[in-house]
N, CA, C and O atoms as a DFTB+ gen file, in Angstrom:
672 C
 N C O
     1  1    -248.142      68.743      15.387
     2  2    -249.572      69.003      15.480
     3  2    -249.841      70.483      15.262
     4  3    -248.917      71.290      15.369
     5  1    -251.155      70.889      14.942
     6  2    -251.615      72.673      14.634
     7  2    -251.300      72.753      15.726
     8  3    -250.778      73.857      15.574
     9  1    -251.050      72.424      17.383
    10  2    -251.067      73.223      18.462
    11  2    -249.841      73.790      18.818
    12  3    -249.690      74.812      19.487
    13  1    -248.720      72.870      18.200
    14  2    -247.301      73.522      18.363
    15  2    -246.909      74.488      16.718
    16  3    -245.728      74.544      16.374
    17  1    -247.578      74.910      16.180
    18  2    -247.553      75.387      14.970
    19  2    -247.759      76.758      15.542
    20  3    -248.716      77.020      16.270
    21  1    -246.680      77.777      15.135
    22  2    -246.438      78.893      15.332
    23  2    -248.034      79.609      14.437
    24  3    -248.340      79.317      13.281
    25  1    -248.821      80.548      15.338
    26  2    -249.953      81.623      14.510
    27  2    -249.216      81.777      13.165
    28  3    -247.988      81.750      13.236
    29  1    -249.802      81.942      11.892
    30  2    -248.903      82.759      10.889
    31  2    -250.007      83.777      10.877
    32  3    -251.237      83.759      10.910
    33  1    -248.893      84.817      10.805
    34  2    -248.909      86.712      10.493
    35  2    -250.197      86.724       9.370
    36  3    -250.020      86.720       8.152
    37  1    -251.449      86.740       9.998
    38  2    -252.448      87.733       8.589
    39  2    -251.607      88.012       7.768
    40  3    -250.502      88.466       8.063
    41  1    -252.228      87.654       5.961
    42  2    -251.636      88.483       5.248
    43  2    -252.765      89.352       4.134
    44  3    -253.820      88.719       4.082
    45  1    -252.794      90.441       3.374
    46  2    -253.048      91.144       2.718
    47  2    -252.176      91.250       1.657
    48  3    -250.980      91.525       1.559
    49  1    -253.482      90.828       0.513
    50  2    -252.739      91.276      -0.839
    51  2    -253.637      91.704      -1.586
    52  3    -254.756      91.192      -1.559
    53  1    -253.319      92.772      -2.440
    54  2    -253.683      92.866      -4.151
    55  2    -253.347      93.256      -5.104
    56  3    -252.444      94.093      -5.123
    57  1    -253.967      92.783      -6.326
    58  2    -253.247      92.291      -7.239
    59  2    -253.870      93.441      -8.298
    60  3    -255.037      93.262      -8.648
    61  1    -253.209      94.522      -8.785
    62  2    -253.776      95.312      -9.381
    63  2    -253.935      94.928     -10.785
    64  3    -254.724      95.690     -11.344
    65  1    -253.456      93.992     -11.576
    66  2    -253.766      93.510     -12.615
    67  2    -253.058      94.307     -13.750
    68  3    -251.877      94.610     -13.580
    69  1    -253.702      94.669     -14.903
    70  2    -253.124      95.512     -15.917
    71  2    -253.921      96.690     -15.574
    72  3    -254.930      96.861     -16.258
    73  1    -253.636      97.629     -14.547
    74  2    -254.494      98.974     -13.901
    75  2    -253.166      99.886     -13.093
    76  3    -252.208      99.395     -12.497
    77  1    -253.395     100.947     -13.246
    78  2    -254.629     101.808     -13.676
    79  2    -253.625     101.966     -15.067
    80  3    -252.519     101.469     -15.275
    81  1    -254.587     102.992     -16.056
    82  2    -254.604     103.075     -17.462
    83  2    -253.160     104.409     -17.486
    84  3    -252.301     104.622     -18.341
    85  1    -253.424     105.050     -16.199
    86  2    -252.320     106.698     -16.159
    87  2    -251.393     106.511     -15.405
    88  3    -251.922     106.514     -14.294
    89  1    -250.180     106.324     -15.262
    90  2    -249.595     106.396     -14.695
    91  2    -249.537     107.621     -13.236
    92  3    -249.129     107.446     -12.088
    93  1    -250.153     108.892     -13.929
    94  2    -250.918     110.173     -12.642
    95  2    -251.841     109.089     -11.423
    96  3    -252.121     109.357     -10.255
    97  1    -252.096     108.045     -12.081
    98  2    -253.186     107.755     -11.283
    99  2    -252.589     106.710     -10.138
   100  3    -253.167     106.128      -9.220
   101  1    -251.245     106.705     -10.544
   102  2    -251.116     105.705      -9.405
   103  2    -250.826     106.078      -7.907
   104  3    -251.081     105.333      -6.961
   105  1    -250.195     107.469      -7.800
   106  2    -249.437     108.166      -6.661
   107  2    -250.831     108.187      -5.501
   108  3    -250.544     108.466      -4.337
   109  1    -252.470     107.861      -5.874
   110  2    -253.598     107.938      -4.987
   111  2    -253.231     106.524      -4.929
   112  3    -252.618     106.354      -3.875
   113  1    -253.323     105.490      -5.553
   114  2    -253.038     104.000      -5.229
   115  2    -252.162     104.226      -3.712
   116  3    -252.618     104.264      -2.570
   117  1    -250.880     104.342      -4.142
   118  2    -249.521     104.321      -3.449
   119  2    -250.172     104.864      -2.023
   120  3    -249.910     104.294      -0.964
   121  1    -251.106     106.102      -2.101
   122  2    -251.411     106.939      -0.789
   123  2    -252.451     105.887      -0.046
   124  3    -252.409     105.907       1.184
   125  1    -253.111     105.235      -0.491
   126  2    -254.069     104.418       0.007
   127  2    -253.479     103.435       1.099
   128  3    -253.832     103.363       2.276
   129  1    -252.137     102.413       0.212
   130  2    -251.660     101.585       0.533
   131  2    -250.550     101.863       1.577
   132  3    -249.977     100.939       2.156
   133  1    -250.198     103.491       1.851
   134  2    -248.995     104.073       2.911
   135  2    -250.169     104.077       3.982
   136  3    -249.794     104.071       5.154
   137  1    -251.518     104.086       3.746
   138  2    -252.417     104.775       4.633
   139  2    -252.402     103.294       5.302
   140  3    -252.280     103.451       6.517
   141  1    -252.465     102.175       5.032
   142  2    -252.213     101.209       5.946
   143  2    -251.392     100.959       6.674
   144  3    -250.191     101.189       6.530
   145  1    -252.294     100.093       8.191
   146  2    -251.696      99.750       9.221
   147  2    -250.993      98.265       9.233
   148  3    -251.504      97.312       9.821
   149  1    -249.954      98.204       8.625
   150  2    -249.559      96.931       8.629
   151  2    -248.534      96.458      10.091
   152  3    -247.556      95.717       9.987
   153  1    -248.874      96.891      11.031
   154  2    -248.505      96.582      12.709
   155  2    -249.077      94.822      12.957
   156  3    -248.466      93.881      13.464
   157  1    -249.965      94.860      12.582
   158  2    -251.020      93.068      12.436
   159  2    -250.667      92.688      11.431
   160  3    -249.896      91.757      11.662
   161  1    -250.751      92.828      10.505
   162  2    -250.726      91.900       9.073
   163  2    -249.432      92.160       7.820
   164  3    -248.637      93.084       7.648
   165  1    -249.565      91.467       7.428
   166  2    -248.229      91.600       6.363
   167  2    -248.877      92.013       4.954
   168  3    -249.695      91.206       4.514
   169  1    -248.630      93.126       4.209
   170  2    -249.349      93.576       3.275
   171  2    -248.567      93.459       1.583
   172  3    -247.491      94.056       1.560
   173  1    -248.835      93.005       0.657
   174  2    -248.127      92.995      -0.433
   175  2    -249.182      93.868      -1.648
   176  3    -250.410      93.773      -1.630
   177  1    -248.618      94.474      -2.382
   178  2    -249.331      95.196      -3.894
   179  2    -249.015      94.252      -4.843
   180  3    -248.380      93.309      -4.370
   181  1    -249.244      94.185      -6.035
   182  2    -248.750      94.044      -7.419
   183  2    -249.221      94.564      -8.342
   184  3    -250.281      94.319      -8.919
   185  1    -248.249      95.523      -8.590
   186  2    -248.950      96.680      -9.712
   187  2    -248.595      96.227     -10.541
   188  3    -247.777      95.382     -10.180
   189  1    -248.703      96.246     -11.649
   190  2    -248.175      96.256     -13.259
   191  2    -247.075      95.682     -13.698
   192  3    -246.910      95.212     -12.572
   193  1    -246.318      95.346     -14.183
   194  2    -245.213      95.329     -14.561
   195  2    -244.641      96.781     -14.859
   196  3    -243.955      97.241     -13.946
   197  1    -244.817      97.638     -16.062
   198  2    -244.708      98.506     -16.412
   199  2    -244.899      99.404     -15.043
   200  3    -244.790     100.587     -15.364
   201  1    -245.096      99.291     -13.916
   202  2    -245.572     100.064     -13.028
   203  2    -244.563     100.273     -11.798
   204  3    -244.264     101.304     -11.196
   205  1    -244.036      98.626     -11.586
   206  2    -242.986      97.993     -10.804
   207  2    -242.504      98.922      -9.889
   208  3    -243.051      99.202      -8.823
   209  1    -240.995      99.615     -10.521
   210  2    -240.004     100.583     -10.510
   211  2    -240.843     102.026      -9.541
   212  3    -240.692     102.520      -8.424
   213  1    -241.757     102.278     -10.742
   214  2    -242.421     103.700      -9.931
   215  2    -242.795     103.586      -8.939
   216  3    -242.847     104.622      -8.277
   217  1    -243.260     102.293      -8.284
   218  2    -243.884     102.157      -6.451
   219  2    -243.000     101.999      -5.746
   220  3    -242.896     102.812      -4.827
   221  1    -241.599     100.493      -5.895
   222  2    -241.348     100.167      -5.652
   223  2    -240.838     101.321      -4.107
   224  3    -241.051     101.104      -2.914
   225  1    -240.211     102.381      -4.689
   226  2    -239.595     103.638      -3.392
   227  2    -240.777     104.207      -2.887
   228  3    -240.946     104.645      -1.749
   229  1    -241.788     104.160      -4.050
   230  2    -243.117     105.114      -3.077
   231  2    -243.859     104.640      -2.054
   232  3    -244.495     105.400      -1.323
   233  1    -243.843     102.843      -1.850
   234  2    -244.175     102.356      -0.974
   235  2    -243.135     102.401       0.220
   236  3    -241.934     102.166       0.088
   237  1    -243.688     102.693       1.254
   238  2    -242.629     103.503       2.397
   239  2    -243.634     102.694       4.045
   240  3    -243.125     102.681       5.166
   241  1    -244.542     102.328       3.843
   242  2    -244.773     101.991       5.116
   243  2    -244.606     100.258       5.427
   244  3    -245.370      99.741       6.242
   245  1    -244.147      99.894       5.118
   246  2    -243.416      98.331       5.131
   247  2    -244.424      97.199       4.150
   248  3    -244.310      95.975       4.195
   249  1    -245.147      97.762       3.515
   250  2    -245.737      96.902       2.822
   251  2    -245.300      96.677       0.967
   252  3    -245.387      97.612       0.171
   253  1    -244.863      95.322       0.590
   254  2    -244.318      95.019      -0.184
   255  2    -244.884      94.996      -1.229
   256  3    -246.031      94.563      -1.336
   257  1    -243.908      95.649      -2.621
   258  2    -244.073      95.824      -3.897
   259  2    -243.649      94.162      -4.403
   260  3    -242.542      93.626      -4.346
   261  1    -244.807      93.659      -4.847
   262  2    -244.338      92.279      -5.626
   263  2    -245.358      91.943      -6.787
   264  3    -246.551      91.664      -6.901
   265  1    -244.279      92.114      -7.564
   266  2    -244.266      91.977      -9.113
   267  2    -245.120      90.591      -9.352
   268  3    -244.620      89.587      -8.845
   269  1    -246.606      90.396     -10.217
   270  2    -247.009      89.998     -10.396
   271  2    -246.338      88.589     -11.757
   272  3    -246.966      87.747     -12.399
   273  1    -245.496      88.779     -11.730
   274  2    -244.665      87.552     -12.724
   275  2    -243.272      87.587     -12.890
   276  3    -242.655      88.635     -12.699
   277  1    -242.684      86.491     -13.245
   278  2    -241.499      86.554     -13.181
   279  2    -241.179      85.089     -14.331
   280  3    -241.943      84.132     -14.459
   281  1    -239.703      85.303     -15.136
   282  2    -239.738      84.525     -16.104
   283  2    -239.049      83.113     -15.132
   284  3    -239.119      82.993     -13.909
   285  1    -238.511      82.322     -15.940
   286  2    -238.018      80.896     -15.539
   287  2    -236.558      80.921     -14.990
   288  3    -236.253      80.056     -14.169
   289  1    -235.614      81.858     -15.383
   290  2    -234.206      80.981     -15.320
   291  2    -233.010      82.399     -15.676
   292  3    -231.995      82.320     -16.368
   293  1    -233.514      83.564     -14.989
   294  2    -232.650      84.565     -14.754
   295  2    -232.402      85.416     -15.970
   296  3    -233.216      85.162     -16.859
   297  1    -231.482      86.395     -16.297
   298  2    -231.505      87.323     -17.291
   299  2    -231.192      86.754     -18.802
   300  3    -230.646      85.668     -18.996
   301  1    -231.538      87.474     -19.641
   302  2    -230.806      86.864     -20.596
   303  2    -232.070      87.483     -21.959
   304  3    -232.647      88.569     -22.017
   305  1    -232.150      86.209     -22.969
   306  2    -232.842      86.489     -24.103
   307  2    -234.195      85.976     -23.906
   308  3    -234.623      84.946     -24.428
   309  1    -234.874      86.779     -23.094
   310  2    -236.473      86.946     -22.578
   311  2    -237.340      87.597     -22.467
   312  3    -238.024      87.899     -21.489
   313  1    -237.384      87.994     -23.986
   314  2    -238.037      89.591     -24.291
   315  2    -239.588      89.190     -23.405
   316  3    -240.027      88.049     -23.260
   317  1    -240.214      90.447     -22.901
   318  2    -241.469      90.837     -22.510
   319  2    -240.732      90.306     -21.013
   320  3    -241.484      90.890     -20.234
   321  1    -240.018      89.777     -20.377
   322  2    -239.680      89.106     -19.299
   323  2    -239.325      89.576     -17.973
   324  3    -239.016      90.687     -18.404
   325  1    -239.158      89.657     -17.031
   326  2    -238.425      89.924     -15.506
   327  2    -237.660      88.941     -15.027
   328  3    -238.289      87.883     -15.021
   329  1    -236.307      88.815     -14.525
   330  2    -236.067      87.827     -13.988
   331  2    -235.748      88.395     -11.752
   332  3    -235.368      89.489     -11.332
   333  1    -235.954      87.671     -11.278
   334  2    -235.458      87.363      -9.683
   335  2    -234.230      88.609      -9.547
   336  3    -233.946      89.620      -8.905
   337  1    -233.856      87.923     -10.408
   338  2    -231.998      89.180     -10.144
   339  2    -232.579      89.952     -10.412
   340  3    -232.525      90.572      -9.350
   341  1    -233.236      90.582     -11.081
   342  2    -233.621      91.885     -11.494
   343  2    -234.654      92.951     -10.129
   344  3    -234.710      94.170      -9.969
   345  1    -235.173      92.071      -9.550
   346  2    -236.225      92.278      -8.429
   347  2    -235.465      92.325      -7.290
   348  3    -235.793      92.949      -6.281
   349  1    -234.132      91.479      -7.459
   350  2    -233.840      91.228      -5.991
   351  2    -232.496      92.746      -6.150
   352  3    -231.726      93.039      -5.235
   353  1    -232.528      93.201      -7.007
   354  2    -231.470      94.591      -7.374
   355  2    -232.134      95.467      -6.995
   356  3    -231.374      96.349      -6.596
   357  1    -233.335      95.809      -6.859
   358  2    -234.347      96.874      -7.247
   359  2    -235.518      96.509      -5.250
   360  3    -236.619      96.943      -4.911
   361  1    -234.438      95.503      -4.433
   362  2    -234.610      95.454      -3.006
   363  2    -236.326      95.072      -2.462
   364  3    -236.964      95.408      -1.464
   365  1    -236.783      93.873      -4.142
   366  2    -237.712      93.578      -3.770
   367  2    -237.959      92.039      -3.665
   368  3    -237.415      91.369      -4.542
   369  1    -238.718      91.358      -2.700
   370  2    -238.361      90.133      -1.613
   371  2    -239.815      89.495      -2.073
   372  3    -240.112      88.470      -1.459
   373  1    -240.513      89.829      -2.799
   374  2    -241.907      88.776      -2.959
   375  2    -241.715      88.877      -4.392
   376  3    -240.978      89.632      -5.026
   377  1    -242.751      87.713      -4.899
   378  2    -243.056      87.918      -6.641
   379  2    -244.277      86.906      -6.430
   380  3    -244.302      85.970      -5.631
   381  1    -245.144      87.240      -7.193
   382  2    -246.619      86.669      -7.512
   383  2    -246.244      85.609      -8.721
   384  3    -245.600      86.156      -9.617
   385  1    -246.475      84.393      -8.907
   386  2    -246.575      83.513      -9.869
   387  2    -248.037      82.706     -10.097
   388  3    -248.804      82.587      -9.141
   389  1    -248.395      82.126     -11.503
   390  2    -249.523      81.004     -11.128
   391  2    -251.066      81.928     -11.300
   392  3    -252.144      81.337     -11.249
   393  1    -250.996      83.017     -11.448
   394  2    -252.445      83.677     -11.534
   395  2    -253.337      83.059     -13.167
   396  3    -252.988      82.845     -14.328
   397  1    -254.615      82.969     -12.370
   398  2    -255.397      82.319     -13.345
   399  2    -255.414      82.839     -14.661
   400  3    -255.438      82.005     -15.566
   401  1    -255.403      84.245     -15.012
   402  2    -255.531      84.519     -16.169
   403  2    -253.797      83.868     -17.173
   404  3    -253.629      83.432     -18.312
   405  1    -252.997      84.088     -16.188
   406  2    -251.538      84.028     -16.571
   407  2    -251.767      81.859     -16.870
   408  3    -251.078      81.265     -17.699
   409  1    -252.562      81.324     -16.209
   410  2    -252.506      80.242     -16.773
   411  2    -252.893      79.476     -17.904
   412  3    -252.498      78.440     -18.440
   413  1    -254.249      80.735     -18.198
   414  2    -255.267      80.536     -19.084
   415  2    -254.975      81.145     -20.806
   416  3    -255.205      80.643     -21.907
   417  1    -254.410      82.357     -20.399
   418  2    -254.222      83.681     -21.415
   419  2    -252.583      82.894     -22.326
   420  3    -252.381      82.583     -23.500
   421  1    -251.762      82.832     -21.140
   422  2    -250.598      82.476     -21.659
   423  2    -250.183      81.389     -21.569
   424  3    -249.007      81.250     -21.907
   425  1    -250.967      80.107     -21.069
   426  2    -250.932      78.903     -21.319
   427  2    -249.603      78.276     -20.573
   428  3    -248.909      77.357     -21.008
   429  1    -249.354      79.263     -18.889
   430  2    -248.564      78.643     -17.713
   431  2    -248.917      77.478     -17.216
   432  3    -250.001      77.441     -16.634
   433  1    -248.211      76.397     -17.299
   434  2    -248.331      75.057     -17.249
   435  2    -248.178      74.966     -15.488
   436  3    -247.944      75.956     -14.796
   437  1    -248.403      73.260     -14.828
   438  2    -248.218      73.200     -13.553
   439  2    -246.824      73.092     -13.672
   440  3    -246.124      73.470     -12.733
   441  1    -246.344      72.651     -14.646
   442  2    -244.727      72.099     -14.796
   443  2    -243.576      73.652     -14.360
   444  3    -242.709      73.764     -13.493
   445  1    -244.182      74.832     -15.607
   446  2    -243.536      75.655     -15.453
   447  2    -243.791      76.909     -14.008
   448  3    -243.112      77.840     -13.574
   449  1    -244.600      76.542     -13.781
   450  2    -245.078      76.952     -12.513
   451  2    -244.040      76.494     -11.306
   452  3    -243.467      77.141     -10.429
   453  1    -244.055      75.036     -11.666
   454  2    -242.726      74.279     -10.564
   455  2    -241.887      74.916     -10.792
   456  3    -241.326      75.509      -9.872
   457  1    -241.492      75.044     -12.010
   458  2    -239.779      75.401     -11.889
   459  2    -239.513      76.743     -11.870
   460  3    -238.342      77.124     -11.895
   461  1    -241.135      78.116     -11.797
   462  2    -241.239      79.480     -11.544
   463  2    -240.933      79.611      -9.747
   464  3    -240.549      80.567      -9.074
   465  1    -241.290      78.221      -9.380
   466  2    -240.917      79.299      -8.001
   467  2    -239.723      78.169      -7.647
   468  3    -238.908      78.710      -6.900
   469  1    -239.396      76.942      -7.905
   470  2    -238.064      76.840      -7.598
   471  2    -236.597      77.377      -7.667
   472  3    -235.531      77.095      -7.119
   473  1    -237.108      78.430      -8.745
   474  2    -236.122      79.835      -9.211
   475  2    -236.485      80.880      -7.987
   476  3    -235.532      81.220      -7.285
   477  1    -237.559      81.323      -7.730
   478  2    -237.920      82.252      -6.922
   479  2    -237.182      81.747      -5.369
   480  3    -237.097      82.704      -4.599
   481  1    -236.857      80.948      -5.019
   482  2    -237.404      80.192      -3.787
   483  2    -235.507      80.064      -3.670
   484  3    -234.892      80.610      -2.754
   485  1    -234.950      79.404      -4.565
   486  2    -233.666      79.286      -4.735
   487  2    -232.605      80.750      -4.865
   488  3    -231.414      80.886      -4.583
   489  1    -233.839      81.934      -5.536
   490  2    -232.576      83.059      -5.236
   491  2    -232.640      84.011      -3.934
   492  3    -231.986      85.011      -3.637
   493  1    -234.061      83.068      -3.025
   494  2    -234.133      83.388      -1.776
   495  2    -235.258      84.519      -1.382
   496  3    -235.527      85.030      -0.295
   497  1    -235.892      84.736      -2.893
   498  2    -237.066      85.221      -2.586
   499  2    -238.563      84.798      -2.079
   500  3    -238.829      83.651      -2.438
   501  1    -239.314      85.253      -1.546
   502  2    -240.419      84.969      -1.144
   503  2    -241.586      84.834      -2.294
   504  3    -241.245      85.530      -3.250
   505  1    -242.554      84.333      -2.481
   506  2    -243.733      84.038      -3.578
   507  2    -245.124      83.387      -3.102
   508  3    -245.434      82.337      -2.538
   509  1    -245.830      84.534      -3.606
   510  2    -247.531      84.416      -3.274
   511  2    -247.626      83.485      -4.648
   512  3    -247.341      83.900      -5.771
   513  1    -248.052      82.234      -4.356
   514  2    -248.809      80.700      -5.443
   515  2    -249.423      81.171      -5.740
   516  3    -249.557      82.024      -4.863
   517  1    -250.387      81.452      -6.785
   518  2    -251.514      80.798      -7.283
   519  2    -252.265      80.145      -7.724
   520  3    -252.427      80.003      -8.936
   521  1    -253.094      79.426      -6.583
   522  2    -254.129      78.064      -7.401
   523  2    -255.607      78.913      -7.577
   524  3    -255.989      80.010      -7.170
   525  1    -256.265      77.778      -8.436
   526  2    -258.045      78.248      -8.014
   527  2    -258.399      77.866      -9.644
   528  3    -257.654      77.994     -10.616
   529  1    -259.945      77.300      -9.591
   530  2    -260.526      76.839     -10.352
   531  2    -261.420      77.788     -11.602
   532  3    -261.713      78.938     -11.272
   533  1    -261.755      77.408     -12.719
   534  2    -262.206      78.309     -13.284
   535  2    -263.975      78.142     -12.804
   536  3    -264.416      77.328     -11.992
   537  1    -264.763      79.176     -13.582
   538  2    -266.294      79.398     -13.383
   539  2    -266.861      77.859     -13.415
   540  3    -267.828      77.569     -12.710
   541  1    -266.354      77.074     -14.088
   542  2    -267.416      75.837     -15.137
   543  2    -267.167      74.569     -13.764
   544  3    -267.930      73.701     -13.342
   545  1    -265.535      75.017     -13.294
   546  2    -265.500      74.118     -12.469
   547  2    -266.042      74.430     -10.975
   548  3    -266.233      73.550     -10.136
   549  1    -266.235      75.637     -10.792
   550  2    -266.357      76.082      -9.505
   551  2    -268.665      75.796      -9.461
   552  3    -269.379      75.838      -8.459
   553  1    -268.986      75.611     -10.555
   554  2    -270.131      75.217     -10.371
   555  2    -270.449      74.016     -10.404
   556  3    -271.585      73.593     -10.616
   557  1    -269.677      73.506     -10.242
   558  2    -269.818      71.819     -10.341
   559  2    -269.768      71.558      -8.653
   560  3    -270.427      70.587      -8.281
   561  1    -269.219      72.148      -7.845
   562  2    -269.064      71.844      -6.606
   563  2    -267.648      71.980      -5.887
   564  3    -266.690      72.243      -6.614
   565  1    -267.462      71.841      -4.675
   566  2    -266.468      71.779      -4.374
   567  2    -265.531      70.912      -4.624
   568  3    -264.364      71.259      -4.808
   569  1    -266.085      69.202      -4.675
   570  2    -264.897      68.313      -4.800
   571  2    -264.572      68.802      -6.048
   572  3    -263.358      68.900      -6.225
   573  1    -265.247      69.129      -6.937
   574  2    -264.276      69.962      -8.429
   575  2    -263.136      70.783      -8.601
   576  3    -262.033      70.632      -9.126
   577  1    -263.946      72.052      -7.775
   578  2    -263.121      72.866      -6.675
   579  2    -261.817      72.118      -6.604
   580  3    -261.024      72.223      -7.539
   581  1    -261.499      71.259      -5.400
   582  2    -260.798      70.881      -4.350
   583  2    -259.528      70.006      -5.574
   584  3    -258.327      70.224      -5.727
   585  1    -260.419      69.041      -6.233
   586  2    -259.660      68.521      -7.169
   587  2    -258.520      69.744      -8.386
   588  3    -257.373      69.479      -8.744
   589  1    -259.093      70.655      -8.659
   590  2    -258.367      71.168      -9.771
   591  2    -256.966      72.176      -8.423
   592  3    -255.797      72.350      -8.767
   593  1    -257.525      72.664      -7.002
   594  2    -256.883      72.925      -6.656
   595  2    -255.361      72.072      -6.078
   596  3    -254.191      72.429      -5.939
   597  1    -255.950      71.075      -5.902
   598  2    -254.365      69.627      -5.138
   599  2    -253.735      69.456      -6.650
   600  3    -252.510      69.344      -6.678
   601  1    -254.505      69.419      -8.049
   602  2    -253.340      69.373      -8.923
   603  2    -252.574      70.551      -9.548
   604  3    -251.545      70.601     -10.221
   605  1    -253.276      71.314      -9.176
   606  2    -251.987      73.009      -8.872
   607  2    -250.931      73.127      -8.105
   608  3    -249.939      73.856      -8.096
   609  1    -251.534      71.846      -7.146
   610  2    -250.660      72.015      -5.903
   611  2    -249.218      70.812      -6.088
   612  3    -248.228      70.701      -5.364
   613  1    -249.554      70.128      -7.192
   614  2    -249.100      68.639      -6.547
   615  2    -247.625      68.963      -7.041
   616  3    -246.741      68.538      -6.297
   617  1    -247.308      69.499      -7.930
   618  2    -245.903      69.720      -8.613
   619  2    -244.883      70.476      -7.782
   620  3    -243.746      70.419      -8.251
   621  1    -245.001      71.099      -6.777
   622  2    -244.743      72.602      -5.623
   623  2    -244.688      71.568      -4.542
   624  3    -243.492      71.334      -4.368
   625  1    -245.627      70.621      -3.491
   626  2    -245.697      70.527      -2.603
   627  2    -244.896      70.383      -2.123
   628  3    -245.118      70.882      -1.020
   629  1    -243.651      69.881      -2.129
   630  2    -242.382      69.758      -1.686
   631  2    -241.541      71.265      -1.028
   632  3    -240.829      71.418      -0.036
   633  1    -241.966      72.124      -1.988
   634  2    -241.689      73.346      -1.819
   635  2    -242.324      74.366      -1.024
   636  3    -241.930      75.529      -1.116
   637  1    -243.405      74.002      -0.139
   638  2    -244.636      74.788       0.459
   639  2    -244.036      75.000       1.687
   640  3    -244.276      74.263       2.643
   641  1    -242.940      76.357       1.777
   642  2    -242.621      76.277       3.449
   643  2    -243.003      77.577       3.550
   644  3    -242.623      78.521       2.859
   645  1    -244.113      77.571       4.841
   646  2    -245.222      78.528       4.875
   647  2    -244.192      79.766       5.232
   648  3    -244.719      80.741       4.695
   649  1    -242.896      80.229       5.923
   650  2    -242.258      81.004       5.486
   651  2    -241.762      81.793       4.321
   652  3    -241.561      82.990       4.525
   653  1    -241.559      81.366       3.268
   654  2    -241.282      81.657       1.976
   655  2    -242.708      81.330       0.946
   656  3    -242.670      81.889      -0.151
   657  1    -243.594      80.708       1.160
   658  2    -244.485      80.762      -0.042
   659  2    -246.197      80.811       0.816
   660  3    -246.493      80.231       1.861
   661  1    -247.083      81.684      -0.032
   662  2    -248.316      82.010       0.333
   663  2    -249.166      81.613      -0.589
   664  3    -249.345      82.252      -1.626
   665  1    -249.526      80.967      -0.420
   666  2    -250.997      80.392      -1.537
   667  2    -252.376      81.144      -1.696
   668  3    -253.317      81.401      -0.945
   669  1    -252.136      81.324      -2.712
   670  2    -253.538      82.492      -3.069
   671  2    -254.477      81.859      -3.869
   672  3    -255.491      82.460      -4.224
C-alpha cells in the first residue's frame, strides 16, 4: 500500500538543451547550480553533450551531471554517439533518455527507448524517462494526455524501479 511506501527524496532537474551558445558562459550556469541546497532534494543538470566533460568536475556540491542521451549498446561504430561506459568512466551515475524533441527530431521509437534504458539500468546506472504529449494532443484533453503518456510507458514498465528510474 502508499502507506508502507518509503517518502521518495524531491527531485530537481534541468535540462539545458542545446545552451548556452559560449562555452565562457557556462562557469555562471555551474555557479548557480553549486549555489544550491541539495540537503532536501536530489538535483540533476543536463548540459549539452559537447558540454558534458567541462561540468562534470565543476559540479562540486552533490548535484548530478547527467548527460541528456545516450546511444543503445556500448562503444563502438556510433558516430555522433555516447555510450554508459563512457559516463560511467568519467564517474557519472544518471543519463536522461526519451525527451520529446529527441523523439520527434530524431525519430526515438518506444521500442528503442526500451532497450535505451535496459542498457542504462543493466550497466547500473540511474535514468530520468521521458514521457509527455505533444501541443495537438495536450489540447484535446487529458484522457489524450494520459493515453499517449501509458504508451510511452508500456514498453519500460517492467523496468520502473523508483530507485533507479525518474519519469519526467
Amino acid at each position: 500500500s502508499l502507506d508502507t511506501m518509503a517518502a521518495r527524496r524531491p527531485i530537481v532537474g534541468g535540462n539545458w538543451k542545446c545552451n548556452p551558445q559560449k562555452l565562457s558562459d557556462l562557469d555562471g550556469l555551474i555557479e548557480n547550480i553549486n549555489k544550491c541546497d541539495v540537503s532536501k532534494c536530489d538535483v540533476y543538470v543536463c548540459p549539452s553533450p559537447l558540454h558534458v566533460t567541462y561540468c562534470v568536475d565543476k559540479v562540486t556540491n552533490g548535484a548530478a551531471v547527467c548527460p541528456q542521451n545516450c546511444n543503445f549498446k556500448g562503444c563502438g561504430a556510433y558516430t555522433g554517439e555516447m555510450s554508459v561506459e563512457q559516463m560511467k568512466d568519467l564517474k557519472i551515475e544518471w543519463c536522461l533518455i526519451g525527451h520529446s524533441e529527441r523523439r520527434d527530431y530524431f525519430s526515438e521509437s518506444d521500442e528503442l527507448l526500451a532497450t535505451k534504458l535496459k542498457y542504462i539500468l543493466d550497466a547500473g546506472m540511474k535514468c530520468v524517462f521521458c514521457i509527455g504529449e505533444k501541443l495537438p494532443e495536450r489540447e484535446k484533453g487529458l484522457e489524450a494526455t494520459m493515453a499517449v503518456c501509458i504508451t510511452q510507458l508500456e514498453q519500460v514498465k517492467g523496468m520502473l524501479a523508483p530507485e533507479k528510474v525518474v519519469i519526467a
